[in-house]
Each structure stands twice: as structure tokens, then as C-alpha cells.
Residue frames relative to the residue before (quaternion, step in Angstrom):
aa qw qx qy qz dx dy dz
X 1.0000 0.0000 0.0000 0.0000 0.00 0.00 0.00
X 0.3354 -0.6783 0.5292 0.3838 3.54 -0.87 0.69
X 0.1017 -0.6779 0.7247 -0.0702 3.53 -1.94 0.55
X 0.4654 -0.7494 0.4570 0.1142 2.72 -0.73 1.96
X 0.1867 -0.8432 0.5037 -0.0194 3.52 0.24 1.59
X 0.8082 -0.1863 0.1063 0.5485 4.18 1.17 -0.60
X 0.1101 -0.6707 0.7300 0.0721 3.58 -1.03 0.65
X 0.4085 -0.6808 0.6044 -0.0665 2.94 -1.26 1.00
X 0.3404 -0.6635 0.5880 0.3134 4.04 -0.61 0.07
X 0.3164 -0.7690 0.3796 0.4056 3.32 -0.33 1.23
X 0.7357 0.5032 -0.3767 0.2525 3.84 0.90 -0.46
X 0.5960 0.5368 -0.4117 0.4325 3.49 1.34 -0.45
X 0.5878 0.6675 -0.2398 0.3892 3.42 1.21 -0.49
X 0.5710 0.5840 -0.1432 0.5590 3.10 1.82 -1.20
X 0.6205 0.5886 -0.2553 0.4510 3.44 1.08 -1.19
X 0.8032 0.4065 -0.2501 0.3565 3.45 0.87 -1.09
X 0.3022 0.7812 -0.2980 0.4578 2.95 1.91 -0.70
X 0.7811 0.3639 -0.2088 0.4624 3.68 -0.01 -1.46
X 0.7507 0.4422 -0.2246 0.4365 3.32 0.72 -1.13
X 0.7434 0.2457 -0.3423 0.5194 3.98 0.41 0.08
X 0.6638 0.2722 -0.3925 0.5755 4.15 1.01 -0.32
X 0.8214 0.3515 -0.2938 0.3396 3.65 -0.19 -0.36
X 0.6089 0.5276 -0.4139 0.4236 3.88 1.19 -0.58
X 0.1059 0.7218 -0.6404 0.2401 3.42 -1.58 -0.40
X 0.3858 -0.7877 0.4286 0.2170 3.02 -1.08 1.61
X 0.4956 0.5580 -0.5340 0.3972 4.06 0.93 0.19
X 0.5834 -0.4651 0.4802 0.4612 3.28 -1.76 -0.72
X 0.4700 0.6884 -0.4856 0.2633 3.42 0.56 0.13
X 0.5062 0.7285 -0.2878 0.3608 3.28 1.07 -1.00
X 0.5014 -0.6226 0.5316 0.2800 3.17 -1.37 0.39
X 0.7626 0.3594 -0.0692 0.5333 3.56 1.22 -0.66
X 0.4213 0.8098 -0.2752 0.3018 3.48 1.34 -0.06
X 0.6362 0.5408 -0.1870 0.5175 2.95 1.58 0.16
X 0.6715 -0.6361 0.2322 0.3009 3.07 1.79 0.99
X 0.0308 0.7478 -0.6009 0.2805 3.66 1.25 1.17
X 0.7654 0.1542 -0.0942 0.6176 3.94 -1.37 0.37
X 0.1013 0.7686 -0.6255 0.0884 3.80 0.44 0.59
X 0.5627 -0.5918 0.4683 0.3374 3.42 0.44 -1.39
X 0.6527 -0.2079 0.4097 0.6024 3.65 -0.71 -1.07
X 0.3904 0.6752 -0.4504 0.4344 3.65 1.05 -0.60
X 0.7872 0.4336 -0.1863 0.3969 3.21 0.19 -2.07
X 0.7227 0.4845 -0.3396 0.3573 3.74 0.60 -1.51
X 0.5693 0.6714 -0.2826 0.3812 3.56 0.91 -0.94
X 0.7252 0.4151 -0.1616 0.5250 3.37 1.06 -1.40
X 0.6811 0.3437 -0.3453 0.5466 3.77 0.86 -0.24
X 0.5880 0.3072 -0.5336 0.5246 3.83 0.37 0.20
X 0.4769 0.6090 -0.4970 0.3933 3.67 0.29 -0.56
X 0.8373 0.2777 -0.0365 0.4695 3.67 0.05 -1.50
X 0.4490 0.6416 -0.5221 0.3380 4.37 1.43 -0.33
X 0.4679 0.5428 -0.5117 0.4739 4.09 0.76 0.04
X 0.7379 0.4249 -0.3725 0.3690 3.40 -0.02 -1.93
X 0.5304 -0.5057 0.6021 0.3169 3.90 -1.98 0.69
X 0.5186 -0.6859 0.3721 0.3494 3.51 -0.46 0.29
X 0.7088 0.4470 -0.3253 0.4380 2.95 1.03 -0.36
X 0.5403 0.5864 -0.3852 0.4646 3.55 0.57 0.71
X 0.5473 0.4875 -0.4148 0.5392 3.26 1.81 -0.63
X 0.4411 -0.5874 0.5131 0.4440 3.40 -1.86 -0.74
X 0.7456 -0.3403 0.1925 0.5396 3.32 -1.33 -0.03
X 0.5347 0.7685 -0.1976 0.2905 3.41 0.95 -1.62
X 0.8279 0.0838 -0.1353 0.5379 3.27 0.93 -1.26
X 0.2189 0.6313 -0.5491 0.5019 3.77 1.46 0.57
X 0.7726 0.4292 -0.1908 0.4272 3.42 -0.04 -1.58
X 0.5601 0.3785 -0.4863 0.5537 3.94 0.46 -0.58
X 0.7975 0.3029 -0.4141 0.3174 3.65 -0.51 -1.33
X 0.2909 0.7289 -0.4413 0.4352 3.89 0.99 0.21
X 0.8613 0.2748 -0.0793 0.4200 3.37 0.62 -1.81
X 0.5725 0.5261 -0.3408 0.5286 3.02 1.71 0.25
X 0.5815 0.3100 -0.4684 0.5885 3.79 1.10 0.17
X 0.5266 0.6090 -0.4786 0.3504 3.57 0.35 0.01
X 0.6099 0.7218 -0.0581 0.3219 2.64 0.87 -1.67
X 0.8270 0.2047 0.1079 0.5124 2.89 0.99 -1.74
X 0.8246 -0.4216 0.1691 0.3372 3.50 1.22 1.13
X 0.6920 0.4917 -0.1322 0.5118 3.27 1.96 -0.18
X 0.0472 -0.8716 0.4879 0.0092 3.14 0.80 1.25
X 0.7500 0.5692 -0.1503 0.3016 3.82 1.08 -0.08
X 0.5701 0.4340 -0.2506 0.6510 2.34 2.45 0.12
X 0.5769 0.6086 -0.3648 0.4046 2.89 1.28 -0.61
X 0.5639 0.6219 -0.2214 0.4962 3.52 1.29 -1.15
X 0.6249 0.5778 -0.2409 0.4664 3.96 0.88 -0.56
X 0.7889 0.2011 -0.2005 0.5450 3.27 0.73 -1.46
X 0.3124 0.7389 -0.3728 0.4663 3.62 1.21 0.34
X 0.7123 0.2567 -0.1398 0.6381 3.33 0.63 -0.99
X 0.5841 0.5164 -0.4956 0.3829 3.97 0.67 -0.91
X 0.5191 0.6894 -0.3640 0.3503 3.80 1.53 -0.62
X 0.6586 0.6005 -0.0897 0.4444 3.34 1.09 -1.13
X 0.6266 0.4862 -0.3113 0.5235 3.14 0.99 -1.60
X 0.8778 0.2989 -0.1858 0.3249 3.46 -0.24 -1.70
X 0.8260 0.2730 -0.0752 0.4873 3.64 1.32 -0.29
X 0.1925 0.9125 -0.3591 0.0362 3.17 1.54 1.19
X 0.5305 0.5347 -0.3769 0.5391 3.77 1.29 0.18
X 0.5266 0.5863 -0.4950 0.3659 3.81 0.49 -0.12
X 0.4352 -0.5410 0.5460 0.4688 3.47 -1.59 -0.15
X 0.2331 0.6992 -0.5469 0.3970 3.91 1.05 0.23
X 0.8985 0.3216 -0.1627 0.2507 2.92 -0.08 -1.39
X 0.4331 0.5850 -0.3998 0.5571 3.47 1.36 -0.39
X 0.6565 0.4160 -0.3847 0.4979 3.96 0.40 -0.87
X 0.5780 0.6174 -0.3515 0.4014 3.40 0.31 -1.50
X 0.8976 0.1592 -0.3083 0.2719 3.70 -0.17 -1.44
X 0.5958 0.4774 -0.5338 0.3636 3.63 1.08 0.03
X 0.5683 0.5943 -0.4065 0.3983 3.73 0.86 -0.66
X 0.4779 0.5980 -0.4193 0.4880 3.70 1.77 -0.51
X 0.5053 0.6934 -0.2865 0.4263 3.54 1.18 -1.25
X 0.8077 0.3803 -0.1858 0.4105 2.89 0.01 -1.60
X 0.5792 0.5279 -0.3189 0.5331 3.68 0.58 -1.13
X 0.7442 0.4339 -0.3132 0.3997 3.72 0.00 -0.37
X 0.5358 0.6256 -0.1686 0.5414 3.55 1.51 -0.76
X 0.7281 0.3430 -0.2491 0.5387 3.25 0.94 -1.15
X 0.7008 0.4725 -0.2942 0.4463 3.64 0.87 -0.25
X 0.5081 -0.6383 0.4755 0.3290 3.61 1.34 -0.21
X 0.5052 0.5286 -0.4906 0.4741 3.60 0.80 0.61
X 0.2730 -0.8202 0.5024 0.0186 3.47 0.41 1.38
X 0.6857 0.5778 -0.1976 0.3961 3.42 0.62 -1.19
X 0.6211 0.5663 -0.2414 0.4850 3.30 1.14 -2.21
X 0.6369 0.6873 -0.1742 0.3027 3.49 1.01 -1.43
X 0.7078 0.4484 -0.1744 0.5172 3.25 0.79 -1.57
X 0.8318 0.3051 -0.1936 0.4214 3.53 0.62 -0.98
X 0.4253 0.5813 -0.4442 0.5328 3.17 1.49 1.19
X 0.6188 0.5946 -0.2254 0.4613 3.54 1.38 -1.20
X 0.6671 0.5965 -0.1715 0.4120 3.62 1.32 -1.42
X 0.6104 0.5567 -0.2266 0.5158 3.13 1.43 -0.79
X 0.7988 0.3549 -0.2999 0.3821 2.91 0.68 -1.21
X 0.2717 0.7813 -0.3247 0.4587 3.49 1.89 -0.02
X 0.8704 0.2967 -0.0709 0.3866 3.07 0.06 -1.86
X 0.6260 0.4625 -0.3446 0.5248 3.85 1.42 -0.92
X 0.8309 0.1256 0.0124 0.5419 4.10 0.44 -0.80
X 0.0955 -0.8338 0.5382 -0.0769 3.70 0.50 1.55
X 0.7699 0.3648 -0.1667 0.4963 3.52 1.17 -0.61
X 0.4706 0.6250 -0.5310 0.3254 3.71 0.93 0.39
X 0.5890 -0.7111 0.2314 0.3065 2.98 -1.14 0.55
X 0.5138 0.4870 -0.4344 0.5569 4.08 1.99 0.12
X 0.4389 0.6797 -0.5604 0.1771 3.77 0.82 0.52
X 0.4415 0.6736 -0.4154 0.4229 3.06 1.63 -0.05
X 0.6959 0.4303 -0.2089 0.5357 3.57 1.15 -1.35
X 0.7618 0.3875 -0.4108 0.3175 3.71 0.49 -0.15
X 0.2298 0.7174 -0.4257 0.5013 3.80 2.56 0.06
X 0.8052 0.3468 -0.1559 0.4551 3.58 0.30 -2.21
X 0.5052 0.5265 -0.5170 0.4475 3.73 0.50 -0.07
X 0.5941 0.6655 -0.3138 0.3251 3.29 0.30 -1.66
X 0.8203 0.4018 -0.0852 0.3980 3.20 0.63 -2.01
X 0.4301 0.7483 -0.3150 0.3949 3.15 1.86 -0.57
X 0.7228 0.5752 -0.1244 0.3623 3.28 0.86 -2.08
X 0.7319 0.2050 -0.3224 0.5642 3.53 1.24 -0.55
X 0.4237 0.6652 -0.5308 0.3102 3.68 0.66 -0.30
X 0.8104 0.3152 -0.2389 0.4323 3.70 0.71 -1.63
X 0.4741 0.4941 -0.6066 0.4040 3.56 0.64 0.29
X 0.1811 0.7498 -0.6224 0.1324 4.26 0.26 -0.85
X 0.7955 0.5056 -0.1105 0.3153 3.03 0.19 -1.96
X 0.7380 0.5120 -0.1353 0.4184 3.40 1.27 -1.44
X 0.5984 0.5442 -0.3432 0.4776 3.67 1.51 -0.30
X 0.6155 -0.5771 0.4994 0.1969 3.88 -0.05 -0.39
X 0.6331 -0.3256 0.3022 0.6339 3.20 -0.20 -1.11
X 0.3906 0.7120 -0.4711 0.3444 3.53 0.83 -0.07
X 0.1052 0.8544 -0.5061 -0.0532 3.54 -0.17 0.93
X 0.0498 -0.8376 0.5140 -0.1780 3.53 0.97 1.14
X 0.7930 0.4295 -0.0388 0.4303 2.48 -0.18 -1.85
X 0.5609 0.4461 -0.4295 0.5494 4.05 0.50 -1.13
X 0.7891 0.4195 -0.3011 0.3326 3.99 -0.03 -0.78
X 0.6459 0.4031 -0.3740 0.5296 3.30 1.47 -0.43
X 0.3794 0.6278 -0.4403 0.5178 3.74 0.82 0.32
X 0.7946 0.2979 -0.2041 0.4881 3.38 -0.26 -1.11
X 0.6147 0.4290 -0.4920 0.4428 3.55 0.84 -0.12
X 0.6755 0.2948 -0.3544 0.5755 3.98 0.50 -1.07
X 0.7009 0.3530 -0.5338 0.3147 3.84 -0.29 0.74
X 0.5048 0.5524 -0.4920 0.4449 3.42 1.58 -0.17
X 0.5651 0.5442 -0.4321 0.4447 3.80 0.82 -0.97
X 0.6542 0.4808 -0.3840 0.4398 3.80 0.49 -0.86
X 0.6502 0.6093 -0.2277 0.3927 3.49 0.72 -1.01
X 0.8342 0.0571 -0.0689 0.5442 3.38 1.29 -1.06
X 0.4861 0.4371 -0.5877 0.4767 3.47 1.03 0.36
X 0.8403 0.2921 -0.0474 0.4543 3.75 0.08 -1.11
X 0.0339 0.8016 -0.5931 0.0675 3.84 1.22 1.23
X 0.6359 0.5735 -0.2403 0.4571 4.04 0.65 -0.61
X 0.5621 0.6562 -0.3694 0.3421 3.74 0.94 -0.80
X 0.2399 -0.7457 0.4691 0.4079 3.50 -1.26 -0.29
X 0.2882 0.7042 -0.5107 0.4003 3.28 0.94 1.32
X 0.4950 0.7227 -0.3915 0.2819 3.45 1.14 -1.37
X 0.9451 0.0385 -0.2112 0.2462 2.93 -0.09 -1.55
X 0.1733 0.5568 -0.7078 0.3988 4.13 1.40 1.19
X 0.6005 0.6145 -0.3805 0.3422 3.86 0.34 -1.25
X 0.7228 0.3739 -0.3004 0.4976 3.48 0.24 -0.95
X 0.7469 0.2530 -0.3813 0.4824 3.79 0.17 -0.86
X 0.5778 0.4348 -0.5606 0.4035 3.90 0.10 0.05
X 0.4963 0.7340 -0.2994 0.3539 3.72 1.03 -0.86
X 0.4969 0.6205 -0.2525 0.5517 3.18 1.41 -1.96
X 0.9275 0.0994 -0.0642 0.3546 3.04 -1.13 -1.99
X 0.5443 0.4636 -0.6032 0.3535 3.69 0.42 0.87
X 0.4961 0.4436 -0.4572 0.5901 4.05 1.46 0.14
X 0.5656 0.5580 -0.5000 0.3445 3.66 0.56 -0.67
X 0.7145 0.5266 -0.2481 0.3882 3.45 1.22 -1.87
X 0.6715 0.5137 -0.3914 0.3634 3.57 1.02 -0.74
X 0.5927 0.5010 -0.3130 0.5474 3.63 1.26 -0.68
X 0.7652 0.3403 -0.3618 0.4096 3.60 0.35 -0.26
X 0.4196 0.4809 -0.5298 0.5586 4.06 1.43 0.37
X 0.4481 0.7346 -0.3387 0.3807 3.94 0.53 -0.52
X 0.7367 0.5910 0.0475 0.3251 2.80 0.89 -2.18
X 0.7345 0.2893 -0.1808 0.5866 2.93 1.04 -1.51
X 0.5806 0.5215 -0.4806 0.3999 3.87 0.94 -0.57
X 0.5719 0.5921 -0.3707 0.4300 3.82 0.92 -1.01
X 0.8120 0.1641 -0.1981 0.5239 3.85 0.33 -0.81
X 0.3100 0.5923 -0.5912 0.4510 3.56 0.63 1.38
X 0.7398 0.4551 -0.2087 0.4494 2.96 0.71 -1.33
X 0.7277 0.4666 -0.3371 0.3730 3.60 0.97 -1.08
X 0.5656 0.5708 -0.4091 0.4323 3.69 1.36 -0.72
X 0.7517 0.1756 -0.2887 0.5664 3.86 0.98 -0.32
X 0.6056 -0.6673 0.3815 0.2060 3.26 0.34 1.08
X 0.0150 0.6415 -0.5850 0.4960 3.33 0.83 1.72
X 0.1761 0.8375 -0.5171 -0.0129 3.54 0.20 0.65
X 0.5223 0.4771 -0.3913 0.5887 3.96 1.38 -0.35
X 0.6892 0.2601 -0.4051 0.5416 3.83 -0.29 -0.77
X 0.5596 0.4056 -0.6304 0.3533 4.34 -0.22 -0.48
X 0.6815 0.5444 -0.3443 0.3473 3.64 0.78 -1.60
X 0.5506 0.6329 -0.3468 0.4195 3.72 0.64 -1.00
X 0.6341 0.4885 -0.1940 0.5672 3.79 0.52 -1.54
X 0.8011 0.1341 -0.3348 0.4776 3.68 -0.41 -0.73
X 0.2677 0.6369 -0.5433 0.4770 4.03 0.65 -0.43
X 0.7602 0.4644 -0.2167 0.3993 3.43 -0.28 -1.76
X 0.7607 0.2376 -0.2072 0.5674 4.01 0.82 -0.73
X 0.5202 0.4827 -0.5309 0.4633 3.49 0.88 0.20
X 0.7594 0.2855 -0.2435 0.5314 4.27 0.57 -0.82
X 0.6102 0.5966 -0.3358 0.3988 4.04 1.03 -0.56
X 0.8180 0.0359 0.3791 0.4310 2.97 0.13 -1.63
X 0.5105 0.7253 -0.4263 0.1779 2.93 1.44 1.78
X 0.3451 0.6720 -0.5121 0.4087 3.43 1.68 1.16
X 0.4985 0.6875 -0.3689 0.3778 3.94 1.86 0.43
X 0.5107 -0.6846 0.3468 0.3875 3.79 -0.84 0.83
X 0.3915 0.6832 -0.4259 0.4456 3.78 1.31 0.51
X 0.6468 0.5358 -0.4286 0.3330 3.71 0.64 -1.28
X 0.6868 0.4721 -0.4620 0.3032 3.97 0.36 -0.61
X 0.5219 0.7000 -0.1774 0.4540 3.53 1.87 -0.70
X 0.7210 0.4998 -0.2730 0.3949 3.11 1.14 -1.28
X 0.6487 0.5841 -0.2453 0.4216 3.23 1.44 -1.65
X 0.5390 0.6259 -0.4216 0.3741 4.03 1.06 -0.32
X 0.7177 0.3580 -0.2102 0.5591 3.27 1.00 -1.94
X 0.4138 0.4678 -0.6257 0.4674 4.01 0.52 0.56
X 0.7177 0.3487 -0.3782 0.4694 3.74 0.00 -1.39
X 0.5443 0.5899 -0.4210 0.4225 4.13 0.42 -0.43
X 0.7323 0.3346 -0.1995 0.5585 3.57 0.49 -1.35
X 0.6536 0.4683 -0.4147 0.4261 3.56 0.32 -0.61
X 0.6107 0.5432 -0.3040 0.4894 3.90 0.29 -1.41
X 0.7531 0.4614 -0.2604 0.3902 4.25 0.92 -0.75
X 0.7008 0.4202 -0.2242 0.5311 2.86 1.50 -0.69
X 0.3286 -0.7586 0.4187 0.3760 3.50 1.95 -0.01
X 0.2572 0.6903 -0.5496 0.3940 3.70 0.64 1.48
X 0.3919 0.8071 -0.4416 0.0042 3.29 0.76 0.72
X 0.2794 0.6445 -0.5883 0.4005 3.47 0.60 1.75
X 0.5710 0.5234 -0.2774 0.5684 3.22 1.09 -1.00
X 0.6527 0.3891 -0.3695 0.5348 3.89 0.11 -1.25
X 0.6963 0.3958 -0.4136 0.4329 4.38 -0.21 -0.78
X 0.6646 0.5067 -0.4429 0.3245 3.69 0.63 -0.78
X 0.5199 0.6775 -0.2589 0.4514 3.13 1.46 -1.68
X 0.7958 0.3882 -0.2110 0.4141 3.80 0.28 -1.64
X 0.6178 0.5980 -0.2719 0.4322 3.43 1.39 -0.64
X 0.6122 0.6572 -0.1120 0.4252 3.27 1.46 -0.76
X 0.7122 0.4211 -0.1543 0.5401 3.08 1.46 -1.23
X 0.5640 0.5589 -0.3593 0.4905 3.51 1.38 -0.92
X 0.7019 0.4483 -0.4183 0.3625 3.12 0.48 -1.21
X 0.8235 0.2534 -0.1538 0.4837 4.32 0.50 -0.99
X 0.9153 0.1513 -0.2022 0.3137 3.43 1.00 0.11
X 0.0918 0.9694 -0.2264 0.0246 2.81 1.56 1.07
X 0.6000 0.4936 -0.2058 0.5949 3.25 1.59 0.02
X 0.4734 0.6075 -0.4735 0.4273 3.12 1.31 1.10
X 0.5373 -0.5310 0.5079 0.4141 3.69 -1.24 0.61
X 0.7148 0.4096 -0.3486 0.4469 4.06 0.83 -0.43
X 0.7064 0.3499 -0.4995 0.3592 3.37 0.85 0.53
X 0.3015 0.7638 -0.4401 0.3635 3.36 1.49 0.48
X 0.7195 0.5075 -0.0404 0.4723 3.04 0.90 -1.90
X 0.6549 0.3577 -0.3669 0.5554 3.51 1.14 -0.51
X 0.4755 0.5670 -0.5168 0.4305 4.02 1.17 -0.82
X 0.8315 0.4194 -0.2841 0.2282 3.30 0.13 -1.46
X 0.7132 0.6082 -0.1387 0.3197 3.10 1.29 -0.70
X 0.4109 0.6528 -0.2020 0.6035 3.15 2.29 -0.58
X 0.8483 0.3216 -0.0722 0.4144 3.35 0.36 -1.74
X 0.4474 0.6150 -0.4484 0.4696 3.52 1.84 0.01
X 0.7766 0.4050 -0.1220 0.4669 3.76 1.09 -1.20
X 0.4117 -0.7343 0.3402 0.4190 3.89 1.98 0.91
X 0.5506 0.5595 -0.4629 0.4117 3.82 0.72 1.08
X 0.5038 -0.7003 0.4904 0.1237 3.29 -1.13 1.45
X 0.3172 -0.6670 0.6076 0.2922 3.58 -0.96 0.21
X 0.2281 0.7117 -0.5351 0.3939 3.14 -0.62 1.52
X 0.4488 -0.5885 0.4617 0.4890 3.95 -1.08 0.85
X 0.1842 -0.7495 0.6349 -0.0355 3.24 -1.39 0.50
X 0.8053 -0.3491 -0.0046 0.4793 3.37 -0.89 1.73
X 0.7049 -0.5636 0.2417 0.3565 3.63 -1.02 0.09
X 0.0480 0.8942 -0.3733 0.2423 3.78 -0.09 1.24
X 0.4239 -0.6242 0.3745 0.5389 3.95 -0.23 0.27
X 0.5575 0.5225 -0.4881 0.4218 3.86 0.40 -0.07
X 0.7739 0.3924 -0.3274 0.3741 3.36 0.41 -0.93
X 0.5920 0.4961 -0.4343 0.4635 3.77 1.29 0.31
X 0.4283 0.7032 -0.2492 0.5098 3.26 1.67 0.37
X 0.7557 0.4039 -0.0829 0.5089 2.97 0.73 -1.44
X 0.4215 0.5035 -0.2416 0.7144 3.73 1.42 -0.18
X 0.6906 0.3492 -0.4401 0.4554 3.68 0.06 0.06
X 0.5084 0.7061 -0.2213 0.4403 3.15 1.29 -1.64
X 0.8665 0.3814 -0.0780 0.3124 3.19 0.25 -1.27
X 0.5919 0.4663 -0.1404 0.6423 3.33 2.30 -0.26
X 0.5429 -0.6801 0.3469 0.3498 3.08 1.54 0.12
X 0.6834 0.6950 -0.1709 0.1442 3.24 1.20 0.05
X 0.3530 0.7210 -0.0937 0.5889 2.33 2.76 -0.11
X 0.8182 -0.0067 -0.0084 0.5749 4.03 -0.26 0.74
């Protein structure tokens, strides 16, 4: 079963990301140009905050970049990031410039600004080697909103799509395997909106639409820590509606994979309170379940 083992911030994470795969004391790097400089950096961007930018080069566009970055300003930094791009769009500046545009937007919570910095860099340099990091950014940008939609589960589905690409375009990367466990507990998150709609419905006794909803995490989104939960509030809704084929398959189901669960207590007790056995029972969508279960074919 998956188990939501760590969540990460998607930008401090992001931050480290750049700085151990992409930095590096050559010019290749993605950061080699002296990000966190120091007093170095601050010295050189007042020095040049007169000059129009366009008179500077990329080079020193791009340092005073890493010096609003640097210094807490992920929104300026992100501007002259892209001003890199604009005014010098054939340089190797500018390839740095637009994911670090990426990134700088991310760190400021302009999701959007972000993504359609990552895409670019996606679509202009598909074979560099931080396309891996500008895939996971991408996925990054809708992953950390999740929280910020509601029930709206758009977004949670466009996540899991730009982390599957990470997962299988870039199986070797060291993004892959943040990819996989965010991957996890954004299916975890989609089964557990389910959840909470499913026992709305049961607390006001909505007993077909509760059944519908957990149904949905019993066949969807049962390798999620919800599925031992779900199968209880089946035996609940069933046992009310006096389905009790449906409730034994359900209880049979859970005993059979989760039997050391407080919900199969509650279903044990609750079966055997009403003189019914957990067991498959007459001929039902659970019980084509339970037949998986039992072939191994089921979780």
C-alpha cells in the first residue's frame, strides 16, 4: 500500500534540485555562473542598476538575476531572467536564463509564469541535459497548487500526468524518484477527495451516491491508503440498504488484504453483530473483485 512517507516544499526542493544536478564549478553547469555569489554578487548589481539593460550583456543581465534571487526576489529575478532571453536569444545565456526564469517563478508562486517558462524550455532544447529538471518543474507547478483548488481536481490530474512524463521520459534522472513519491500521494489525494465526498453522503444517508464514490476507490485507486476505509463504508451503506451480499463481499475483501486493520474490526463487528459472515456473497460487482483478490490480481 502506498504511505505518504514525505512532502517536501515544492520550491526548497526545487532549489536543491538545481544546485546538486545542474551546478558545478565549469561553464557547463546550470549555475556556474556564480548563483549565492556573495557581496561579490551585490556589489556587481549596484555597480551596473544605472546601465539600461540593454547595453549590458547577457552575462551580466544573468549575474544581477542571481543576485535578486539570491537575495529574496524571486520576481525580479524571474524578469531579468527572461530580459536574458529576450535581448540575447541565441546565446548559451539564454538557455540558462529561461529555465532559471522557471525556476524563479516557482519560487515566487507564479505557477502559470512558471510552467510556460518550463514548456519552452521543453519545446526550444528537448535534449539538454536539465530537460529533465524543466519536465519536473513543470510537474512541480501544478502538483503545489493541489491544495489551492478545493474539490477541483484538475489540476491534481494534470500533475500526475507531467510526473508520469518525468517518470518515463527521464526513468534514470535524479528527479524520478521525488517524481514517483509526489506521483503516489497526489493518487492518494485524489482517492481521499472521493472519501470525503463518499461519507457526506453516508452521514445524510445518501446511501447509492456514498456507494458510487468509494466503488470509485475500490476499482480507481485501490493501491491508495483509503481502499481499507472505503471497503468499511461499503459494508455500512450496504447493511442500510440491507444488501447484505454486497456488505460480506466488501467485509470479505477487507479481511482477506487488510486484516490488521482497525476497519476490519468495525466491519468484523458489525457483520457478526447482524449473524453474517464475511464472505463473497451471491453474484455482484464486489464479488468480481474479490476473485481478483484471490488470483492475486487485486492490489
Amino acid at each position: 500500500m502506498t504511505t505518504n512517507r514525505f512532502r517536501l516544499s515544492g520550491a526548497a526542493l526545487g532549489l536543491t534540485l538545481v544546485l546538486a544536478g545542474c551546478g558545478g564549478g565549469g561553464g557547463n553547469g546550470l549555475l556556474g555562473t556564480g548563483l549565492f555569489s556573495g557581496n561579490g554578487g551585490g556589489f556587481f548589481a549596484a555597480r551596473n542598476a544605472s546601465v539600461p539593460l540593454e547595453e549590458l550583456d547577457a552575462e551580466t543581465i544573468y549575474q544581477q538575476a542571481e543576485f535578486q534571487l539570491e537575495n529574496g526576489r524571486p520576481d525580479d529575478a524571474a524578469e531579468l531572467f527572461i530580459e536574458v532571453e529576450r535581448l540575447h536569444p541565441y546565446s548559451t545565456w539564454a538557455e540558462r536564463a529561461l529555465i532559471m526564469a522557471a525556476f524563479a517563478y516557482h519560487a515566487d508562486g507564479d505557477y502559470e509564469a512558471a510552467r510556460v517558462a518550463a514548456q519552452r524550455y521543453l519545446d526550444f532544447y528537448p535534449g539538454n541535459e536539465d530537460a529533465a529538471y524543466a519536465q519536473y518543474l513543470l510537474a512541480l507547478s501544478y502538483y503545489d497548487q493541489i491544495d489551492q483548488v478545493g474539490r477541483d481536481q484538475g489540476v491534481t490530474y494534470q500533475a500526475l500526468q507531467a510526473l508520469r512524463v518525468v517518470i518515463e521520459r527521464y526513468p534514470d534522472s535524479e528527479y524520478t524518484q521525488d517524481a514517483i513519491l509526489r506521483f503516489d500521494l497526489a493518487f492518494d489525494h485524489l482517492a481521499g477527495k472521493e472519501m470525503e465526498v463518499g461519507r457526506f453522503y453516508l452521514r445524510r444517508e445518501h446511501y447509492t451516491s456514498a456507494i458510487n464514490r468509494f466503488r470509485v476507490v475500490v476499482e480507481q485507486f485501490q493501491t491508495t491508503s483509503h481502499t481499507p476505509e472505503a471497503l468499511l463504508r461499503l459494508v455500512e451503506a450496504y447493511l442500510a440498504l440491507g444488501l447484505t451480499d454486497e456488505a460480506q463481499t466488501a467485509g470479505a475483501i477487507l479481511g482477506y488484504n487488510f486484516q490488521s486493520s482497525p476497519f476490519y474490526d468495525d466491519a468484523y463487528r458489525q457483520l457478526t453483530g447482524q449473524g453474517l459472515s464475511l464472505e463473497a456473497a451471491g453474484e455482484n460487482w464486489l464479488r468480481e473483485v474479490w476473485q481478483q483478490t484471490v488470483r492475486g490480481d487485486w492490489l
